[in-house]
C-alpha positions in Angstrom: 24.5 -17.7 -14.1 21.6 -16.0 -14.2 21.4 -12.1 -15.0 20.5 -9.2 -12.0 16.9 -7.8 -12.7 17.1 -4.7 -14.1 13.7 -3.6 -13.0 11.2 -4.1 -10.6 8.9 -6.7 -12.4 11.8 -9.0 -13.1 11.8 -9.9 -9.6 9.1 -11.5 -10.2 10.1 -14.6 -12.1 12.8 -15.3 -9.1 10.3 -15.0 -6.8 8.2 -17.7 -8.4 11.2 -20.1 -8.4 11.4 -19.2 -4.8 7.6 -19.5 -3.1 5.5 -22.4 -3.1 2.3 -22.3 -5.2 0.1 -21.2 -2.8 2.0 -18.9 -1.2 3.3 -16.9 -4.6 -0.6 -16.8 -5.8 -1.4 -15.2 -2.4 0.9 -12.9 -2.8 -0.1 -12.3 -6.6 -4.0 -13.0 -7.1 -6.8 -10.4 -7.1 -10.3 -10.8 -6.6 -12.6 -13.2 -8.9 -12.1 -11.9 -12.3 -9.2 -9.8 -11.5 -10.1 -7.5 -13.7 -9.5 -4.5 -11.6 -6.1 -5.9 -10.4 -5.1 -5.6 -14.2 -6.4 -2.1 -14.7 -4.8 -0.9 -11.8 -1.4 -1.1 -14.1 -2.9 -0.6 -16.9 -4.4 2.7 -15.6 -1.0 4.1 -15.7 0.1 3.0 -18.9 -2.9 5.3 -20.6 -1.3 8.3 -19.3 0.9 10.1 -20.6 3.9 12.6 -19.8 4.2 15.6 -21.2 7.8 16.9 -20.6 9.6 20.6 -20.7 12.8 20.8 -22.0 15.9 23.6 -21.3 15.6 23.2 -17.5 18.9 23.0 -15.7 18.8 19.5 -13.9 21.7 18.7 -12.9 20.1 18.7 -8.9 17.0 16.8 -8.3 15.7 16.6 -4.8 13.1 13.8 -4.2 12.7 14.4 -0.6 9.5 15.3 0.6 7.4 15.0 4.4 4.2 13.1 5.2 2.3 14.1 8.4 5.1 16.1 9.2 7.9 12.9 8.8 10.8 13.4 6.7 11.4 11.0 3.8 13.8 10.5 0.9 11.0 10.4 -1.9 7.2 10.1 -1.9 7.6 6.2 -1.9 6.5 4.5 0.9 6.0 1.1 2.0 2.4 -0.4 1.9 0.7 -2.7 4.6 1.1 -6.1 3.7 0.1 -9.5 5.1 2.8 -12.5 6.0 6.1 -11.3 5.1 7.6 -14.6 6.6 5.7 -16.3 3.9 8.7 -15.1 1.9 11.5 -15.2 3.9 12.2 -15.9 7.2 13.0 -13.0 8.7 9.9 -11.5 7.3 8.3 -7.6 8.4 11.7 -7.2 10.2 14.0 -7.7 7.0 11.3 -5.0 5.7 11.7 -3.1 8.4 15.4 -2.3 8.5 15.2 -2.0 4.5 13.1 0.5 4.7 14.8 2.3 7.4 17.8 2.0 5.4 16.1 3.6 2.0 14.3 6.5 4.8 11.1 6.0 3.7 8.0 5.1 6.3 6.7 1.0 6.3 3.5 0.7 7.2 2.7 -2.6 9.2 0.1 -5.1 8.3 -2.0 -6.0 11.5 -1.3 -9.4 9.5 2.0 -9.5 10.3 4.5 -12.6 10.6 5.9 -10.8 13.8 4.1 -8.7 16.2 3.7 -5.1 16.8 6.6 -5.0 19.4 9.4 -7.3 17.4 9.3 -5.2 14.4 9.5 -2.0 16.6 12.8 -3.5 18.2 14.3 -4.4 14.6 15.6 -1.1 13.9 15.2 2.8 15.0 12.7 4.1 12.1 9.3 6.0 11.7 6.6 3.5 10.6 3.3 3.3 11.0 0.7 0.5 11.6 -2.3 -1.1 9.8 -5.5 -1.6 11.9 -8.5 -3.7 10.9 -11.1 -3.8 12.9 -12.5 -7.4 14.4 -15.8 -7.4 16.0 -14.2 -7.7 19.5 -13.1 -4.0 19.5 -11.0 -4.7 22.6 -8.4 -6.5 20.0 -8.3 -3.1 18.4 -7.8 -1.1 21.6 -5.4 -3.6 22.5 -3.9 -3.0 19.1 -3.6 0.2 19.0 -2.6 0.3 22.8 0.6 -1.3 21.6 1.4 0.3 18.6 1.2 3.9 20.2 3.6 2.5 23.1 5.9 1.2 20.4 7.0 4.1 19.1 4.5 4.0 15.8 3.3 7.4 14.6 0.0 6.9 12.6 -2.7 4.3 12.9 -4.0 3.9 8.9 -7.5 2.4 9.5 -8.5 0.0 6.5 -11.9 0.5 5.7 -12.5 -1.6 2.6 -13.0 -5.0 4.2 -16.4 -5.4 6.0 -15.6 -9.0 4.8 -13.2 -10.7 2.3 -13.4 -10.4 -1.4 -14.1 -13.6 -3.4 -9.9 -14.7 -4.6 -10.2 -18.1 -5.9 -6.3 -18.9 -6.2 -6.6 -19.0 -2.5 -10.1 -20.9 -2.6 -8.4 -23.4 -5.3 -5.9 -23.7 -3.0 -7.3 -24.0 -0.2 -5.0 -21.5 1.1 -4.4 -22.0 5.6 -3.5 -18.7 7.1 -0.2 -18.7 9.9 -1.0 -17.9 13.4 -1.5 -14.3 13.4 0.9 -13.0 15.9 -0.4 -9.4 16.6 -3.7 -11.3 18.1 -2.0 -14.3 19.5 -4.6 -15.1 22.7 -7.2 -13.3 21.0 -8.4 -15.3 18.5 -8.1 -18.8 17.0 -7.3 -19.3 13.1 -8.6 -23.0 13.7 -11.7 -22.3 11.4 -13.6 -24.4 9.3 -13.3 -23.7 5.9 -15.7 -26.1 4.4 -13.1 -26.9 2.2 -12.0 -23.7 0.8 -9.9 -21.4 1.6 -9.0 -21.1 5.7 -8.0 -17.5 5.0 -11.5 -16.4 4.0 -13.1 -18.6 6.4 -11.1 -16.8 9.1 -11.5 -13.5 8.1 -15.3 -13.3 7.9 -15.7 -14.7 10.9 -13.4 -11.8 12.8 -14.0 -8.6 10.9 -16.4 -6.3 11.9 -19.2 -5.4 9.4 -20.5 -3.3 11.7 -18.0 -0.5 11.0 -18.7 2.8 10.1 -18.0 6.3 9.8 -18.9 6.7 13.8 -16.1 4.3 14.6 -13.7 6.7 13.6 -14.8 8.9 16.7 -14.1 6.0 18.6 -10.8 5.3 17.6 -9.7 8.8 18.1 -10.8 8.9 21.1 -8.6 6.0 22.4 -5.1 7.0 21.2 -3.7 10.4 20.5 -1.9 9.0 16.8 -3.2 10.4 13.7 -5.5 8.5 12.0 -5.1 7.7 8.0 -8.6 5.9 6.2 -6.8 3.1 3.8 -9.7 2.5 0.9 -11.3 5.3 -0.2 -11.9 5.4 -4.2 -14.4 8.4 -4.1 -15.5 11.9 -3.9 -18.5 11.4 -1.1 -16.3 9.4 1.2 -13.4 11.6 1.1 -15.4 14.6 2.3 -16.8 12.0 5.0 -12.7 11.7 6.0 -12.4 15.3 6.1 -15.5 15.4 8.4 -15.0 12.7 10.6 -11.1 14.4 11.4 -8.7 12.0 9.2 -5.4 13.2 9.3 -5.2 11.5 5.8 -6.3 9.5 3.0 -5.4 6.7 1.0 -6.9 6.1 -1.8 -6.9 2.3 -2.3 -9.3 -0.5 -4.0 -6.9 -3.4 -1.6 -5.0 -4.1 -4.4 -8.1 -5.6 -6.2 -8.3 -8.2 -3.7 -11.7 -6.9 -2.5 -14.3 -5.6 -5.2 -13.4 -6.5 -8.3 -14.5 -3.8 -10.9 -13.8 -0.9 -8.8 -11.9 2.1 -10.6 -8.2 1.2 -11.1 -7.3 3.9 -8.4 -5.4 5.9 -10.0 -8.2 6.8 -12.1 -10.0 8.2 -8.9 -6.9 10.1 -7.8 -8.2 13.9 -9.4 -11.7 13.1 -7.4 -10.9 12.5 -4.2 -8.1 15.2 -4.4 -10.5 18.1 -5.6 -12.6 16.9 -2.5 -10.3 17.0 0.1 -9.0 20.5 -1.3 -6.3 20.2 0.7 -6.8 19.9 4.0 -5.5 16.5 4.4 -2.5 14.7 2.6 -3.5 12.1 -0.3 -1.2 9.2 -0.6 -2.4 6.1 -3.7 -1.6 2.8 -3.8 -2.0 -0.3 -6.3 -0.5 -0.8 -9.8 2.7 1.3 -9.2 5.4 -0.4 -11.4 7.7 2.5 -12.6 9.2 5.8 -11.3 7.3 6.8 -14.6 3.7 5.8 -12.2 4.9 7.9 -8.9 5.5 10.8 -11.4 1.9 10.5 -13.2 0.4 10.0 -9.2 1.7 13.3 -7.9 1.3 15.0 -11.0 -2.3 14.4 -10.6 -2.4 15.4 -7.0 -1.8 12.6 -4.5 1.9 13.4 -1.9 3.2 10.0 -1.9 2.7 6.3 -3.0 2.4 3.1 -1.3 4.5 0.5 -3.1 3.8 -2.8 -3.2 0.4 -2.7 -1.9 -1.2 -6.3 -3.3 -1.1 -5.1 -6.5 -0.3 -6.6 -9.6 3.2 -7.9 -9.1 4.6 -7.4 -5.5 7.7 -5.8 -6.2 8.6 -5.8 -2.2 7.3 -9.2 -1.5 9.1 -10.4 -4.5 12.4 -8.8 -3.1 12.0 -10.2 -0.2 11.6 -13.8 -1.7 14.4 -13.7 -3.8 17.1 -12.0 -1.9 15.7 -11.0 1.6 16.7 -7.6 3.0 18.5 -6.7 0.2 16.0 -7.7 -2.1 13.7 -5.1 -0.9 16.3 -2.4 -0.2 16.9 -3.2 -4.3 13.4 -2.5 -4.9 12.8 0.6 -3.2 16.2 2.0 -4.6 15.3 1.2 -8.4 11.5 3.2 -7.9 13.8 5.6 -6.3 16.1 5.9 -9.2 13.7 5.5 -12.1 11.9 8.7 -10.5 14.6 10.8 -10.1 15.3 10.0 -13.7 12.1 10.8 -14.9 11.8 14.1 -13.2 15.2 14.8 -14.9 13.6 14.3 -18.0 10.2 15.6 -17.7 12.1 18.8 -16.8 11.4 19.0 -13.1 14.1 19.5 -10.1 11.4 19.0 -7.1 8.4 17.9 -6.2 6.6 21.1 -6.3 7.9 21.4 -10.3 5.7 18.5 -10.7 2.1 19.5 -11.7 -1.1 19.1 -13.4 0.4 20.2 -16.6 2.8 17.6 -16.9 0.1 14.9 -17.8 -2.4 14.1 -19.9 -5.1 11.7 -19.1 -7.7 9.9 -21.2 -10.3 12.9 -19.8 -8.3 15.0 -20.8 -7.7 13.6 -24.1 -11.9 13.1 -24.7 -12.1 16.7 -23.1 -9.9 18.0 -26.4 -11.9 16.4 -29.0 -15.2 18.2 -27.1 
């Protein structure tokens, strides 16, 4: 009989066991040389904690808000494409997991089941995922739905003005499910010129016409805040702040779009310093440990997005191996291994947890200065 995992990586390997080829290297690949899906775990690993000792910590609250919504910890769940890929009941399995750990799910506009089904699943705050196509009435439409459903936030991705280059799906030939939030919309009968169908499909619906003056225009079709999903730098979170985001996340797509962009929690200080303030910072990509979501608010951002495509997809994986419980186990160890190590690192809430309490390769080249 094989063991439990013990952490969140070792769902990995049952995961494998569980998913066909193509479908686990969807889940895991990055974009051409993956170099950047690498360094966005590795980007972690080169910071450090530093700890105080002689603090009472025998309570720890994790509990913190985001846009005003109360959540057990600053771990959320990140938009994420084709959840029935790995289990059958897919984004709604997700959905009452993540009700059940009170945190907030954000929903892929990818989704295995639509806007309306998820909403019905269970009684929870969650928020949806918009890309934009170049028929903008599948976006009004879109967001139309999600505000009636009882989502709070509409988290814009702007990263994709086309799909990165990931050659596990081009090797194999990877066909993307009917899309069920744009069923009568669109048709994912594309011809991929034997490659991947995913790719195919998506650069001939996204929009490459987006820019900053869109975000006027989707403000001014639905009352919801609006969070930007893929911003990795100073410039373009002062254009968020400008342009009235309620929020942003900083985000490279979990490397499955430009490959050599900053790992992003590398980027975290920058866009932070930028926003001063004014508007939440959550991060996503490469969060593996409790250790990770410690070092990420530490340097400034108010929550993470786990499981973002990122390398290892500790919520996918859940799914895959063990369904609903799966990713309630998931979220639960993150959970755990963070209260931990604010035990340790001498910290009782989220506002003990500061600047101080890491120390980054700047900061180490700084000292030597």
């Amino acid at each position: 009989m094989a063991s439990e995992p013990v952490n969140v990586s070792e769902f990995e390997a049952l995961a494998k066991k569980a998913l066909p080829k193509m479908y686990f290297d969807f889940y895991a690949g990055g974009a051409e040389d993956e170099y950047t899906l690498k360094d966005n775990e590795e980007a972690y690993q080169r910071i450090t904690i530093r700890p105080r000792v002689l603090v009472d910590v025998s309570r720890i609250d994790t509990s913190t808000s985001i846009l005003g919504y109360p959540i057990s910890s600053p771990i959320m769940v990140a938009p994420s494409a084709l959840h029935q890929l790995a289990n059958p009941e897919g984004e709604l399995a997700t959905a009452r997991a993540s009700a059940a750990s009170n945190t907030i799910m954000i929903l892929s506009f990818s989704s295995s089941y639509n806007v309306e089904e998820v909403a019905a699943s269970c009684d929870a705050v969650r928020f949806f995922q918009l890309y934009v196509y170049r028929g903008r009435h599948i976006a009004a439409n879109l967001v139309e739905r999600a505000e009636r459903s009882g989502y709070k936030a509409i988290v814009l991705t702007v990263d994709c003005p086309r799909l990165g280059r990931r050659e596990a799906d081009i090797r194999n030939r990877m066909i993307v499910p009917k899309l069920k939030n744009v069923e009568g919309f669109v048709s994912n009968d594309v011809d991929a010129g034997g490659g991947s169908n995913l790719e195919a499909y998506a650069n001939s619906t996204f929009d490459p016409t987006l820019s900053w003056k869109d975000v006027a225009w989707l403000k001014s079709i639905t009352s919801l805040p609006i969070l930007l999903k893929g911003i990795l730098t100073h410039e373009d979170a002062l254009k968020a702040v400008e342009v009235g985001a309620a929020g942003v996340i900083v985000s490279n797509h979990g490397a499955r779009q430009l490959d050599y962009s900053p790992a992003t929690i590398t980027v975290v200080e920058e866009v932070v310093r930028a926003v001063k303030g004014k508007i939440p910072v959550i991060v996503d990509g490469g969060v593996r440990r409790g250790t990770d979501v410690f070092k990420a608010l530490a340097l400034g951002a108010q929550a993470v997005l786990y499981d973002p495509t990122q390398v290892g997809r500790p919520i996918i994986y859940g799914l895959a191996a063990k369904g609903e419980q799966g990713v309630k186990q998931v979220i639960q160890m993150l959970k755990d291994e963070f209260e931990l190590t604010m035990a340790l690192a001498g910290c009782t809430s989220l506002k003990d947890i500061t600047r101080s309490h890491v120390r980054t390769d700047r900061d180490r080249f700084q000292s030597m200065l």
